[in-house]
Structure formats: C-alpha cells, structure tokens
N, C-alpha and C positions, 0 to 999 in steps of 0.2 A: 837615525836609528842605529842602534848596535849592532845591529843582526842583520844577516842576509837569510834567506829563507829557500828549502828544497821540500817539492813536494815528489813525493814516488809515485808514480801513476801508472807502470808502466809492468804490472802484474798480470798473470793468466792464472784467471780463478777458475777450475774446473768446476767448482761447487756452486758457480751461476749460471753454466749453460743449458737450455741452449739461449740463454741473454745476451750471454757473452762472447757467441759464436762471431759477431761483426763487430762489439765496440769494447773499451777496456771496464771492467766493471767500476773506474773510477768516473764514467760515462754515463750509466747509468741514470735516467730518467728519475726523479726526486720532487713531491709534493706540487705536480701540475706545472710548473715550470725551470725548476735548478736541475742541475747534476750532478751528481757526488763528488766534485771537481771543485764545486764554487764555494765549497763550506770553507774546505782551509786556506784556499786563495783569499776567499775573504777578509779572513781572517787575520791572516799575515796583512793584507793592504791596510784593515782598520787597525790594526797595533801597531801600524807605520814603521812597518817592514819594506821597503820601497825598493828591493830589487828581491825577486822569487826565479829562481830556476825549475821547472818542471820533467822531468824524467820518463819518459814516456816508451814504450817498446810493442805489446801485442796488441793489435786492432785502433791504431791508434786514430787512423783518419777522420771518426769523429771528433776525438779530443782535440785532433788540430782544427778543424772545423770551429769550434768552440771557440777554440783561443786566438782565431783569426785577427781580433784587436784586445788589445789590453786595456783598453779604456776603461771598458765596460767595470774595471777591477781598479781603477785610476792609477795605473800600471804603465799606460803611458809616457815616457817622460825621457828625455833627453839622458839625463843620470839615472843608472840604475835600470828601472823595468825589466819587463817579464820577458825570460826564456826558455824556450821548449828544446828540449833536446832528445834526439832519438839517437839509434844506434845507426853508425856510419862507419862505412868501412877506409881503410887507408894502408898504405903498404909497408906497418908493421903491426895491423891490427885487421883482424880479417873474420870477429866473432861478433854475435849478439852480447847484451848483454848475461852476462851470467849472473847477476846477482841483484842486489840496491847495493853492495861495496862494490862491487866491479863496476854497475854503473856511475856512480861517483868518482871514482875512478878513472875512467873513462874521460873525462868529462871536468878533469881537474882543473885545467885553467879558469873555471870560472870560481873554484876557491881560491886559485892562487892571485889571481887578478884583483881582488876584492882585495878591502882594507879593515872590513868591521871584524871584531873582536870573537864575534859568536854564529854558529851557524844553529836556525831552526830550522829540523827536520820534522816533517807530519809523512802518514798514508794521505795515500790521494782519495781513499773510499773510505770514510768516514767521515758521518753527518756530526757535528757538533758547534756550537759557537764560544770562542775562550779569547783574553786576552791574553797575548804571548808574553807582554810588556811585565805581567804577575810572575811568568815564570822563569823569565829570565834574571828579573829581581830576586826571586829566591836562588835561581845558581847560584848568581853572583856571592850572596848573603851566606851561602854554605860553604864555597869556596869550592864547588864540585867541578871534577872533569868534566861529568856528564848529568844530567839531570833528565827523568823518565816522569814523562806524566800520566800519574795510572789512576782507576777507577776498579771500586768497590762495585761487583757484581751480586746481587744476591740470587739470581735464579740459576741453571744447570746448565750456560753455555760457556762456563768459565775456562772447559779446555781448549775452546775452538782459540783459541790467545795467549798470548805470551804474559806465562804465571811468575809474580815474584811473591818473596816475601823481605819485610824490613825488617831493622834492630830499632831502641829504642830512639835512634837519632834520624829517624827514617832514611836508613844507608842501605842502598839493595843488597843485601846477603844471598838469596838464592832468585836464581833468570831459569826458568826453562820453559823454551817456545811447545806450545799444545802439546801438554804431557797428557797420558793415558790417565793420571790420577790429577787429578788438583791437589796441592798441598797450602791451599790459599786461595779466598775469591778477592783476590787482588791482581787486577791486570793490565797489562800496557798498553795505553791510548795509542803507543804509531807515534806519539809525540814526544820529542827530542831537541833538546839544549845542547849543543857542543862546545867547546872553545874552538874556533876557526885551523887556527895551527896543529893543535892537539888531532882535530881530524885527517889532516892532508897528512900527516907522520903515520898515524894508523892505518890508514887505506894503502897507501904505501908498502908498510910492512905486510899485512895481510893479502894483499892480491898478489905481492909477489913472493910469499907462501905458497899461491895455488889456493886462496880462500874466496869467497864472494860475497857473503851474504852479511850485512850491518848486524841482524842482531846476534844471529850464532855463533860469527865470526869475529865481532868483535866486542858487542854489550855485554855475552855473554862468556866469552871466551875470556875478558881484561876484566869480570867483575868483582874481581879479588886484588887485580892490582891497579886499576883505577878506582877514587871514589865517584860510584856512582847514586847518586841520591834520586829518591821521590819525591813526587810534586804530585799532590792530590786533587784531581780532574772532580771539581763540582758542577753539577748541571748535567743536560742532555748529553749524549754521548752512543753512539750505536756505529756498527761498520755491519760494511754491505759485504757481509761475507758468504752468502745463500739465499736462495731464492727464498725462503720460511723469514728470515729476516730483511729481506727487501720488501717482501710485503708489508711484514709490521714498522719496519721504518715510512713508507708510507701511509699508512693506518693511522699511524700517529702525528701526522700533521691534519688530522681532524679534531685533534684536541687542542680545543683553544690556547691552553697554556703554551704549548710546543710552537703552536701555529704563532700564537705571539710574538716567541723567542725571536723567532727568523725574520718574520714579515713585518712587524710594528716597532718592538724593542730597538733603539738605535743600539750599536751600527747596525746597520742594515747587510743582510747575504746578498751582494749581487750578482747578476748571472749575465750573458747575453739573452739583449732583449729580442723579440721576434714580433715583426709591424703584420698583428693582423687586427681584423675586427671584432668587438667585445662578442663573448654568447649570447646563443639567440635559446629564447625557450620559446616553444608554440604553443598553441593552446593546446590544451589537454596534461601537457608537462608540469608533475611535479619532482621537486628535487630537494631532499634534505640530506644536510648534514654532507655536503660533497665538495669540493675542489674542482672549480672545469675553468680549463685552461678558454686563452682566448680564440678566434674564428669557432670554437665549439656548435652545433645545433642539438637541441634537445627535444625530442616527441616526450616518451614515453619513461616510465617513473624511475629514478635513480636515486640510492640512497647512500652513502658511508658511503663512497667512491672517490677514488682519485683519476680525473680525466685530464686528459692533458689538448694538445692546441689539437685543431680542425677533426674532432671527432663526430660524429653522428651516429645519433640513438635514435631509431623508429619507432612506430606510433605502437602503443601497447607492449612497447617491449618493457621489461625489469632489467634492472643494471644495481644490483647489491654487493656491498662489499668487496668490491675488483678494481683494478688499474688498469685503465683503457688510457693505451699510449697512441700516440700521435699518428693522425692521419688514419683512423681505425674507420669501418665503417658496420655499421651493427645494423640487421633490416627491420622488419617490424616482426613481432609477437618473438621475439626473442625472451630468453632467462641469459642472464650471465650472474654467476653469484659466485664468490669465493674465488676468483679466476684474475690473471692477469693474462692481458692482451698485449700483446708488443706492437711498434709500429704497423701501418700499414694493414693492419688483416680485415678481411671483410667474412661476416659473416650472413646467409642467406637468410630469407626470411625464413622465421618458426624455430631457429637453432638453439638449441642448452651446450651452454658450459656452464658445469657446476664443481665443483669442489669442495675442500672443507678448510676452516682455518688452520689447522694444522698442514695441510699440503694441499694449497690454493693451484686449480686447474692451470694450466700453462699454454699457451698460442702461439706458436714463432712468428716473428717477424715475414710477414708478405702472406702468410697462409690465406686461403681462400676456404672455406667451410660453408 
C-alpha cells in the first residue's frame, strides 16, 4: 500500500458528557457491539493500509483495552501494524498534547520512519465505511497537496463542522471550522490525504510557530497556498459528536440498509470480539425490531432498541427506543423509553426513564435508581 494511516482518537468532547466522563468519545459504544474506533481502523485495514498509528490522550484506558491485539483489525503483522500512542513525557518535553498538530508532532518518528508516499488521516469518532484506495487515487489524479473528504449535509447541523466551499475544479476556496453562519452545506468528513514529506515540513513549521491544531493551523491557515482539493464522501457518514447524535447514530443501525452496510456488505467492520453466550429470551418476551448483544436476558417487551452484551430486562417491563449499554440490569414493571443507559446501571423494580427523541433521558454509568 501507499499509505500509512493516523487515526485521532484522542479528543475531550464536552458535548458528550457525562458519556464521556471515563472513556474517549472515540469509545463509545456503537450498534450492540463496535465502538466508534473500529469504523476507520477498519477501514484503513480493508483498503490495505497495513500500518495505522492511533493518537490517543483523554480517558483513554478503554481505548487501549480495546486495542489490546491488533488482530482483531489483521493489524498484526511483523511489518508494519498498529500503534497507539499517548502523551509521554521526556526531559525536553513535559506537555500533553496540545493539539492533533502537536500530537503528530510529537510523535514524529513514526512519519519519519516510514517510506510510503501518503499519509491517511481520519477522526477516530466517526461512524462510516469508504475505500481509502478511491481517494487516494483521486490525489494522486489531481496532483493535490492535500485532499478533504467532505459530505453534502442537508439538515441544520452543518455548523457543528468544518464548513468549505469549492470552485469549479472542486479546489477548497473557503475552510472555516463551526462558523456561527454556514456559508455552505458542505462539510469535512475528519478525512485526509496528505503527501507523507509535505506533512512532517508543515508540523514542523507550525508547532514551532507556537500553533497545534491540523485544521486551523494548517488546512486552514495554507489553503491559499497549498492546493487543497475535495473528495466527495458517498454513503453513510455521521460523527459522534453529542449525545442527540449518538443516539440517532445508533437508531440507525435498526435500519436494515445501514445495518447491512457494516454487518453483511463485505468488507466487513471488525471489532474485538467478547466470548459470551448467545441471548436468552424467556417466555413471555417479546422483542421487535432491536439489536441485543450477546450473554443478553430478555423478560419483558423491547422494541427499536439497541442493547448491548450481559443486559437484563424483567418480566413486564417495556424497554422502547433506548440504548441499554452493557452490564445494565433493569428489574421488572419498569418503562425505559427514549433513554440511554450507560454501563453498569441497575434499575429497581417499577422505575420510568423516559424521554423524548429530541433529548433522550441519560443514566451515568454505575447509577443505581
């Protein structure tokens, strides 16, 4: 492969906690068994990207949990294979990261060590499936510095992201990360083509300006005197960048097409696997239209939900429209509707969590209710 691969993972989203109070939102729990981690690692392994660097900084101890083997990702491998990196201190460096350019930065020797041509950059929290191999081919084919792979948004969350607009030769003309106005529902996937050398000269220069951040600092800052071109992101595409859209990105692996995409469609998204026993439904249990992970027990009726491994629903309870995350325990004559449950929470028998889909009820992690 041409490419070597970085994924950022290593963000503190204020705007997912308290999800995000213990794990990074690139961690986050995803459609009964992934995590927002395994989309573009996937990704990269099946476009036979065969070495990924990972970037990683606030709450990360799940994330390395996660990455414990790289097989899982066939990431394995004598040449090449997967690395995690966090921030570590040394005695002329004595900071966190400050940025995704500082952390790159940081962390240089693993561009400099390398010999392929191009570095593919993604977010670590964002759910999508794409071949990298198409859009590396169109760098090449344009002859860009850089190349941004963006997506046509049609609803209202177009400023929560980094707004461009193109010229006729699709060449980014205007970059600005979550303006107060859109001047464009055209926006950046997180996904990035660089030339390998071209990057380690600009990190270079920009961190020791006193800059840190890849897009402000430098997509944005050199988009007048780098060509920087788009690449038009077709298909699924969403990032986890609020609890309002965590939920609807799990919502949406109830729809068969989506659920397709990931689970049936080769390649396949892999994840690490977890050895338990399939679900158990008892008598009385009905369940439509739901996702339950495996050791699951089910009483009582579940519908449009996303449950993930060793949950348990008692007898008469309702369970609509909610993400009951792992190791939950729910008693009997419960409602839980429009709500998401994080690990671990136990609720007593007869309890309501309800909500509505625009601001689905919240449970932190360990709660007892």
């Amino acid at each position: 492969m041409r490419a070597i691969g970085v994924i950022l993972a290593g963000g503190n989203n204020e705007s997912m906690k308290p999800l995000t109070n213990l794990r990074a939102d690139s961690a986050m729990p995803i459609g009964s068994c992934y995590r927002g981690l395994d989309f573009p690692l996937s990704c990269m392994s099946n476009s036979g990207i065969g070495k990924v660097a990972i970037l990683t900084q606030y709450n990360s101890r799940s994330l390395h949990d996660h990455l414990s083997s790289a097989k899982w990702w066939d990431l394995g491998r004598k040449q090449g294979g997967l690395f995690v990196f966090s921030p570590f201190l040394s005695s002329d460096n004595t900071q966190w990261f400050r940025g995704t350019a500082d952390a790159l930065y940081q962390n240089m020797s693993y561009l400099k060590r390398s010999i392929e041509p191009y570095v593919v950059i993604s977010s670590g929290n964002t759910v999508y499936k794409t071949d990298f191999n198409a859009i590396i081919r169109r760098h090449m084919e344009t002859g860009a510095d850089v190349t941004v792979a963006y997506k046509e948004l049609t609803d209202d969350s177009v400023c929560k992201y980094g707004v461009i607009s193109l010229d006729e030769h699709e060449r980014i003309t205007e970059f600005e990360e979550k303006p107060l106005e859109a001047f464009s529902n055209l926006v950046s996937t997180g996904i990035y083509v660089i030339q390998r050398v071209l990057l380690i000269k600009l990190l270079e220069t920009v961190v020791q300006e006193g800059r840190c951040d890849l897009v402000k600092d430098v997509l944005i800052r050199y988009r007048k005197r780098l060509k920087i071109v788009g690449y038009r992101f077709e298909g699924y595409w969403r990032a986890i960048n609020g609890i309002r859209e965590y939920f609807e990105i799990n919502m949406d692996f109830l729809k068969k097409d989506v659920r397709d995409l990931f689970t049936r469609d080769f390649p396949h998204i892999e994840t690490k696997p977890k050895d338990e026993p399939p679900a158990k439904y008892n008598a009385g249990a009905t369940v439509q239209n739901t996702l339950v992970g495996s050791g699951s027990i089910i009483n009582g009726n579940v519908r449009d939900s996303v449950i993930f491994r060793r949950v348990f629903a008692g007898e008469e309870t309702r369970v609509h429209n909610a993400i009951v995350m792992e190791g939950s325990f729910i008693g009997n004559h419960c409602v839980v509707e429009h709500a998401i449950l994080d690990k671990e929470v136990v609720l007593s028998d007869g309890r309501q969590i309800i909500g509505t889909p625009e601001a689905p009820a919240l449970v932190a992690k360990g709660a007892v209710i």
